[in-house]
N, C-alpha and C positions, 0 to 999 in steps of 0.2 A: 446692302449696306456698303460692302467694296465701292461700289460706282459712285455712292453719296461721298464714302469717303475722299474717293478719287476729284470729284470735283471742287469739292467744298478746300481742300490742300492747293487744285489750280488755280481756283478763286484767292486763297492767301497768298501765293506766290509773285503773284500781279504785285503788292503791297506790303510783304513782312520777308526776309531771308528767311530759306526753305528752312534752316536750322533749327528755328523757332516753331516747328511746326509739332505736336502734338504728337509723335507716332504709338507712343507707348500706348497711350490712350483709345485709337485708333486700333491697337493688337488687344488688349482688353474687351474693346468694345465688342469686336469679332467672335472674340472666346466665348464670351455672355449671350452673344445671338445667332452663335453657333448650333443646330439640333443634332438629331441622335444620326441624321441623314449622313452620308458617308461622304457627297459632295460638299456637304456644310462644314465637315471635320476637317475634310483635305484642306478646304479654302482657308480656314480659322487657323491649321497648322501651318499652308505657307506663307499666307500675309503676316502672319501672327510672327514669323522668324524675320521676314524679310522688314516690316514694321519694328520690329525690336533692335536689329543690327542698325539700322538709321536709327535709331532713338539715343544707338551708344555712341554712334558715329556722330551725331547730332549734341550729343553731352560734349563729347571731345571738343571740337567746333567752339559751342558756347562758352567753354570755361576758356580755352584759346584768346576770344573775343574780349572775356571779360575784362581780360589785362590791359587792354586798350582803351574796352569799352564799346558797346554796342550800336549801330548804325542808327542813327540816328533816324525818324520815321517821319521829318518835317524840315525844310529847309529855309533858310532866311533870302529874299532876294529884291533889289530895288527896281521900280518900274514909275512909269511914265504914263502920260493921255489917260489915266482914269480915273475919277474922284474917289472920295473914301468912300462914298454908299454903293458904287458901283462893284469895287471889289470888296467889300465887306458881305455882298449879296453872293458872291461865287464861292460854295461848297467846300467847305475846309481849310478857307483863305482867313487868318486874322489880321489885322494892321494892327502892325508895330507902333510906328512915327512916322510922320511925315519928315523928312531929310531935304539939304539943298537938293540933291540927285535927286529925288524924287518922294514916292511912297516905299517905307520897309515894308514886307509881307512877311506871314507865315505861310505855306502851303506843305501839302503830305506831299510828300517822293514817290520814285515808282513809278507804278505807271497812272495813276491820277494827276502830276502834274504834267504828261502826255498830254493829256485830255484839258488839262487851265489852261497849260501856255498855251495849245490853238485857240479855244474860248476867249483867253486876251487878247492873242493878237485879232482876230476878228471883233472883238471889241476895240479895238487901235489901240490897244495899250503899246508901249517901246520898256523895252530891259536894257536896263545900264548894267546890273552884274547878276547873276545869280550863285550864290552861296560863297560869295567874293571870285569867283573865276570869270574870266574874260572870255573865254574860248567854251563850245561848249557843242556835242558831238548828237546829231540825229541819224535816224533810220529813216529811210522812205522805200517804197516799194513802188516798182513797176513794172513793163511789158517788154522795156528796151535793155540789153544785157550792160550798157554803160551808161555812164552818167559824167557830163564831161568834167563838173564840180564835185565829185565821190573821190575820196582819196581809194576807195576799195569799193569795185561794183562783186557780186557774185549770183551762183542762182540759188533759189531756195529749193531745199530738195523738196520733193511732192506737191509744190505747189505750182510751178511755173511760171511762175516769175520772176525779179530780181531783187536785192535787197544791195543799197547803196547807201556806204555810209559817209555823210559828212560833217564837215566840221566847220562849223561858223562862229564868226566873231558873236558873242552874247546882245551887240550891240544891234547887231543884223539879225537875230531870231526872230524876230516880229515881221519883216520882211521876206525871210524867208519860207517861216510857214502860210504866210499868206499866198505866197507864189508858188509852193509845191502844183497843186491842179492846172497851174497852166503849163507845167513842164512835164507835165504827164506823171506826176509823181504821188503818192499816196503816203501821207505820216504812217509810220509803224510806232515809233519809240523815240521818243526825247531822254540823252542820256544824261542823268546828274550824277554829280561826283563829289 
């Protein structure tokens, strides 16, 4: 149950702040499909505390947030080169209106729109803004320790390779993820803000 739990939290993590994640529920669940086994007790005892101290830690947090208001889990952005049926067919995309700049979009945050913006740009779409910012910050990974366009190269510990981040005009992200593979580079993370 630990390990389901453990994955199912890494899974929401990709897509919701860790804060929002269920822990109490998760120390509950433990207690309940804990048996009389002595391993089962220890485990049920220490997730069950280390699961509750994030729950309160995780309270904190959300009421913190509430004041502001909570991140939002969709972001608005205008794009180019694709009709409305085209992106009305990609995954979690709604159209807004069509604008002089272009088409508005809805799309989810996180790391699923990682995964659109390269699907668009490989579909040719062009971005003129996303969520009104010009500028806008990716991850890529590779073999070589620099990258002459990375404001910041480093290594990733245990994996071996390097993790370089840059920062592109919004206007050029279509461009750029298209030419990651010939410069030897690999998308990790497209950062929205």
């Amino acid at each position: 149950m630990a390990a389901a739990q453990a994955r199912g939290y890494a899974t929401f993590l990709q897509q919701v702040p860790w804060y929002r994640w269920d822990f109490a529920g998760d120390a509950d669940a433990l207690q309940a499909a804990a048996t009389d086994q002595l391993r089962d007790r220890e485990r049920a005892f220490a997730l069950g505390i280390e699961n509750n101290v994030k729950a309160a830690y995780a309270g904190v947090i959300a009421d913190a947030v509430a004041g502001v208001g909570f991140d939002e889990l969709t972001l608005r952005m205008i794009v180019t080169g694709m009709g409305r049926a085209d992106l009305q067919a990609l995954p979690g995309v709604t159209v807004i209106a069509e604008r002089a700049q272009g088409w508005e979009i809805e799309t989810p945050r996180y790391r699923e729109l990682t995964g659109l913006l390269a699907q668009m740009a490989e579909a040719g779409a062009g971005f003129v803004e996303i969520a009104g910012n010009d500028d806008i910050m990716l991850t890529a990974l590779s073999d070589a320790p620099t990258h002459p366009d990375a404001i910041h190269s480093f290594a990733r510990q245990g994996y071996g390779d390097y993790r370089h981040l840059l920062l592109v005009p919004v206007t050029e992200l279509d461009e750029t993820l298209r030419g990651l593979a010939d410069q030897g580079l690999r998308l990790e993370h497209v950062h929205d803000y």
